[in-house]
C-alpha positions in Angstrom: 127.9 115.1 143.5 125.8 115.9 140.9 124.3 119.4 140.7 120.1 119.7 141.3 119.4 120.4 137.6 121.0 117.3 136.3 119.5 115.7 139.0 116.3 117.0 137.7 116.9 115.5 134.2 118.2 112.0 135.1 115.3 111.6 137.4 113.2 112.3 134.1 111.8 108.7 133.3 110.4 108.1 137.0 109.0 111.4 137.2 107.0 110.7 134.0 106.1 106.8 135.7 104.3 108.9 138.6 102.4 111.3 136.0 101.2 108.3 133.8 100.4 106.1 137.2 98.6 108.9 138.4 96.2 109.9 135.4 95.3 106.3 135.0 94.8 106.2 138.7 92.9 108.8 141.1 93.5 111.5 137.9 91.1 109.8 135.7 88.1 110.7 136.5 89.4 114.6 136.5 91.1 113.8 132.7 87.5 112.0 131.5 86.1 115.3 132.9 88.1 117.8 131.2 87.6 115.8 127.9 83.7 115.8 128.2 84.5 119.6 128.6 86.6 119.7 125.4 84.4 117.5 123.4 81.3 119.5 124.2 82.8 122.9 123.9 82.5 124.9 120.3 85.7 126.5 120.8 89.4 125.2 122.2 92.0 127.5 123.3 95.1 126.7 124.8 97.2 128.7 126.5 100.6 129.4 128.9 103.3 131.4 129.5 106.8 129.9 129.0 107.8 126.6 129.6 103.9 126.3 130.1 103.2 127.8 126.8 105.9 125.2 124.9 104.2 122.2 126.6 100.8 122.8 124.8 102.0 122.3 121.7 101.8 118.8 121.0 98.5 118.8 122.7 97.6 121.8 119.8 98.7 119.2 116.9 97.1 116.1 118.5 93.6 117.5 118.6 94.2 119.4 115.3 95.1 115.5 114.1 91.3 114.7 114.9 89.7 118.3 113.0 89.7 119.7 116.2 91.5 123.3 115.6 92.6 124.1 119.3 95.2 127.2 118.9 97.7 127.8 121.3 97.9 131.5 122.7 100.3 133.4 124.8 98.5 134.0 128.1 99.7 137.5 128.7 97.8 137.9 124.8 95.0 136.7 125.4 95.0 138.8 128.9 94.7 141.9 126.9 94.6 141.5 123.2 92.1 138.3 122.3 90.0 137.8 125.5 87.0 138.0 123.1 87.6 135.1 122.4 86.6 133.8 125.9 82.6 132.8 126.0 80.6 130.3 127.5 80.7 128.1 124.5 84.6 128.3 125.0 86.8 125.5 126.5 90.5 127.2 127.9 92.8 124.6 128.4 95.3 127.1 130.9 98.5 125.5 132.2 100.7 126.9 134.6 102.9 124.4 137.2 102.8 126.8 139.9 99.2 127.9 139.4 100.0 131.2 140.6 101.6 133.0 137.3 100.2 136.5 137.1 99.1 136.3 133.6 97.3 133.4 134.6 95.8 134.1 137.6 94.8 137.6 135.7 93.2 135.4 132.7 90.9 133.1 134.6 89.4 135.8 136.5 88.2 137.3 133.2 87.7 133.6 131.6 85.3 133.2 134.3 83.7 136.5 134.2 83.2 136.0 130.4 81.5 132.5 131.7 84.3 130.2 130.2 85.1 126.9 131.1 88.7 126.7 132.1 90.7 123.2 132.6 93.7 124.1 134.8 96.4 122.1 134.4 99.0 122.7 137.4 101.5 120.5 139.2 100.7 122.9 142.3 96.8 121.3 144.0 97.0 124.6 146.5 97.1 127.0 144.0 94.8 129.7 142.5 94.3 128.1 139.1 93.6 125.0 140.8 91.0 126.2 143.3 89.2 128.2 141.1 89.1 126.3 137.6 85.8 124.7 136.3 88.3 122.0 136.3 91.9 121.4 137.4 94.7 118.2 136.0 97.3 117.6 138.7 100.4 117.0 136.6 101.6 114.9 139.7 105.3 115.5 138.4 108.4 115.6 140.8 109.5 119.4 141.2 112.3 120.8 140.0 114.9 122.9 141.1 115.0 125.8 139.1 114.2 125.2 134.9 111.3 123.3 134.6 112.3 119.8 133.6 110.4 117.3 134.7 107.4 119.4 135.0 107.4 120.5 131.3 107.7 116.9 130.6 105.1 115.9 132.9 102.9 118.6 131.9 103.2 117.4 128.0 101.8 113.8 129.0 99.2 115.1 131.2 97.9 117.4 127.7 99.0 114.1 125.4 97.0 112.2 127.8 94.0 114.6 127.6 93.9 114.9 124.1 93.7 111.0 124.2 90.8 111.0 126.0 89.1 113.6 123.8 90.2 111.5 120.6 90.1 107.9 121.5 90.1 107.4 125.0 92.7 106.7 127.6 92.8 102.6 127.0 93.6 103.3 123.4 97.6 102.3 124.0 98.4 105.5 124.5 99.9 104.8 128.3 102.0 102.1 127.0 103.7 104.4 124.5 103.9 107.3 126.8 105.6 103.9 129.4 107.7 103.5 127.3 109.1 106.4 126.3 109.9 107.5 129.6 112.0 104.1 130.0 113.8 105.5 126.8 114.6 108.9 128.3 115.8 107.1 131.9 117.9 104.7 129.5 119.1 107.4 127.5 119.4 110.4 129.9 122.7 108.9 131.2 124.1 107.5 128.0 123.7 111.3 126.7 125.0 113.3 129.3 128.3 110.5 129.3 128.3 111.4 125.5 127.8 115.5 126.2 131.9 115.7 126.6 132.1 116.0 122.7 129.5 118.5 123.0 131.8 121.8 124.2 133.3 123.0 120.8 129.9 123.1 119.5 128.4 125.3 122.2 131.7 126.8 123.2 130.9 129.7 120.9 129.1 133.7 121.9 127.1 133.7 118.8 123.0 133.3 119.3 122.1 129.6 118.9 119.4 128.8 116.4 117.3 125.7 117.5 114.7 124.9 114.9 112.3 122.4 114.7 108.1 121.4 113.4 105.0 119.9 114.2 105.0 118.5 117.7 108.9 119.5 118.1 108.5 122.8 117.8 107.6 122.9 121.4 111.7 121.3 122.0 113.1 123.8 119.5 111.0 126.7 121.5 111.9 125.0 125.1 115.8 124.8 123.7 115.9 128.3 123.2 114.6 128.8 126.7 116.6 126.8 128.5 119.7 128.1 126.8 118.5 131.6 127.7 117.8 130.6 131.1 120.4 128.3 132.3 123.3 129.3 129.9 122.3 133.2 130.0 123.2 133.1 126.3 121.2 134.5 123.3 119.2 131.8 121.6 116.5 132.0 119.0 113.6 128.7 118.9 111.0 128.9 115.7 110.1 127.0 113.5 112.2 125.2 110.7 110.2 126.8 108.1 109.9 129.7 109.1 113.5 130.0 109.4 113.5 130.4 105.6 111.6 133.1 105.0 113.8 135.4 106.1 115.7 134.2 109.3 118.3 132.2 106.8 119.6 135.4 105.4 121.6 135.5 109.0 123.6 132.7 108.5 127.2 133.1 107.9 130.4 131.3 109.1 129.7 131.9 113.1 126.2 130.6 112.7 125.6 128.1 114.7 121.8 125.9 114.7 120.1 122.5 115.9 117.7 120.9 113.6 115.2 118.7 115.4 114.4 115.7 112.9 112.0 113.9 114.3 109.0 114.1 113.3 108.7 111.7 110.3 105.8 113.8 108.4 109.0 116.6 107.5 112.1 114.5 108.2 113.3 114.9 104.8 112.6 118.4 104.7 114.5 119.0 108.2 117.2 116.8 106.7 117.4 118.9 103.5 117.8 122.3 105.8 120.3 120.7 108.2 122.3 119.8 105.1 122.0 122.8 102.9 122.8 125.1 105.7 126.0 123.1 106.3 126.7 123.4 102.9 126.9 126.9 103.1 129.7 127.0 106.1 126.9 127.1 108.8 127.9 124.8 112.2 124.7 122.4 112.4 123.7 119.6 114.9 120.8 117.2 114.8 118.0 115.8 117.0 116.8 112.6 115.8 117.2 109.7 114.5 120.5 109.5 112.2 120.6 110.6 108.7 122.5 107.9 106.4 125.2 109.0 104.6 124.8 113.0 105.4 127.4 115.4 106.7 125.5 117.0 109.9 126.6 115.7 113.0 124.2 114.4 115.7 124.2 115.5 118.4 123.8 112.1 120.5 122.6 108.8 119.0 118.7 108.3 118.9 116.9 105.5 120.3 114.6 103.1 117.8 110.5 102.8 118.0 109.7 105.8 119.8 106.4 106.6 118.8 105.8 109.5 117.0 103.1 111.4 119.5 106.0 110.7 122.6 109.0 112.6 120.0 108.7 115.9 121.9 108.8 114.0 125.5 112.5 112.6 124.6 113.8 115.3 122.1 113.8 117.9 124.8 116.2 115.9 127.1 119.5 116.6 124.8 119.1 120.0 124.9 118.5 119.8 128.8 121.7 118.3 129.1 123.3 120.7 126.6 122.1 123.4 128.5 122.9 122.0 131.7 127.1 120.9 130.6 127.2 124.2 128.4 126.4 126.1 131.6 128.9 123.9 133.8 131.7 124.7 131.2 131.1 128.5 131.4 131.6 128.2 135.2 128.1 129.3 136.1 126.2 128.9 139.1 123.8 127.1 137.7 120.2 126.9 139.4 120.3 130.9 139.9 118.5 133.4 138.2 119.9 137.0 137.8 116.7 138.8 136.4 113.7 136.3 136.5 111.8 135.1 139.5 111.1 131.8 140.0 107.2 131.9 139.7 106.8 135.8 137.6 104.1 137.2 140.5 104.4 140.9 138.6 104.0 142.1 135.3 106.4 145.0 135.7 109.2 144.5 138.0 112.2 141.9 137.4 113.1 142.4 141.1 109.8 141.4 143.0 111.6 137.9 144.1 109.6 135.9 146.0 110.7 132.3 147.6 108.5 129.8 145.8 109.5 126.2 144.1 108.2 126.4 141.2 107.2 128.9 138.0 
């Protein structure tokens, strides 16, 4: 039988089917809302804590696409180091899938009292964020056991979806590729995790895992690194590809061990170039993406064709769920349990304030 958290992932593409049915059903009007919010605002700030935090970021370079800079802050800095920038001619886009994060919950209280408009976006309707936003988006995603899987994809296409309607408007084609991505990742999701028995020598290893990635992606190479931290219990480093190479690089020797995400077309051959130069150099490297002809690195799956380019960090993601998910099941872990980390993080100061809730 299999184990919630591959359950989780498998069940990926319907999960994203009920998040797109829903925006484009009673969502809408709360999505053309938000958008008239964004549109008429003079500053965009997005913001999130984890998972959360990763999921804004192809929102981040979608708007930033149309001149709309829209930066994407930690919540917890924002809390205490760059609430200035909070006014009333300020938009904060806040995400959180339990709604009841204590950075969050902290930040719209003073988002409000600074008289911003906030946009929650929150896969939880009885929650704080959502009750007390000038707005609230209901992902509308399945819940998850544990890691959040389908609601870090969900949440992405809820933000891709209301940058669309910011930028072009929901009926520009935007739910047809978002359709059909998710009928990649449930056609895909089993043909990887069949494929993930070649995976163990790469991942078999006690050495940090570099996963490194651009553009819309770097929100899989960041969500990587978290799941492998999370699931795995391993040390694991996301950032971007390059920024590895000011610096990071001068790490690499023969135990080094990295993913390369390569697929975002605007830096493919640069992603290409540092997959192969570091493998060059004795490095063990994997890639994400569609295949590079005639180069040494290894993918790490196959990659399906036509994906479009704004969907990439909806389906790059799902490998290193299942990486995360086999490389845990190899180790013998109990996977789904957390040792340190509370499932939603209600303090800001103690690991061991557990509380029973379903989601973070």
């Amino acid at each position: 039988m299999n184990l919630p958290l591959v359950e989780n992932i498998l069940a990926q593409g319907d999960s994203l089917r009920a998040v797109i049915a829903h925006q484009y059903g009673a969502g809408r009007q709360a999505l053309e809302h938000a958008a008239q919010l964004l549109r008429s605002s003079k500053q965009v700030v997005l913001s999130g804590m984890g998972a959360s935090h990763n999921a804004c970021i192809p929102l981040s370079n979608l708007l930033a696409e149309q001149g709309i800079l829209a930066p994407v802050i930690e919540t917890a800095e924002l809390l205490y180091f760059q609430r200035q920038m909070l006014s009333p001619d300020t938009t904060l886009v806040l995400v959180s899938r339990s709604g009841e994060s204590v950075e969050a919950t902290k930040l719209l209280t003073i988002a409000r009292e600074r008289g911003a408009n906030v946009i929650g976006v929150v896969n939880t309707p009885a929650s704080t964020v959502a009750s007390q936003a000038t707005q609230a988006i209901y992902v509308e995603s399945r819940p998850d056991q544990m890691a959040s899987i389908q609601t870090y994809t969900g949440s992405i296409a809820a933000l891709l979806l209301l940058g669309a309607a910011v930028a072009y408007g929901l009926d520009s084609g935007i739910r047809g590729d978002l359709e059909r991505t998710a009928d990649a990742i449930s056609r895909w999701s089993s043909e990887w995790l069949r494929f993930s028995g070649s995976w163990p020598g790469f991942f078999a290893g006690n050495t940090p895992m570099y996963v490194l990635g651009r553009g819309p992606s770097l929100a899989s190479a960041l969500m990587g690194a978290l799941l492998l931290q999370e699931v795995v219990k391993i040390p694991a480093i996301g950032m971007s590809a390059a920024q590895f190479r000011h610096g990071p690089v001068e790490v690499v020797n023969e135990q080094f061990h990295a993913i390369v995400f390569g697929t975002q077309p605007k830096t493919a051959d640069l992603d290409r170039t540092l997959a192969e130069r570091l493998d060059s150099i004795g490095a063990h490297v994997r890639s994400v993406g569609p295949e590079w002809p005639a180069s040494q690195v290894v993918s790490l799956s196959a990659w399906p064709q036509d994906i479009p380019e704004r969907c990439a960090p909806l389906l790059d993601i799902v490998p290193m769920q299942i990486a995360a998910y086999e490389t845990a099941r190899w180790r013998g872990l109990a996977i789904g349990e957390l040792k340190f980390a509370t499932p939603v993080t209600l303090s800001e100061r103690d690991f061991a304030e557990r509380q029973q809730f379903a989601q973070a």
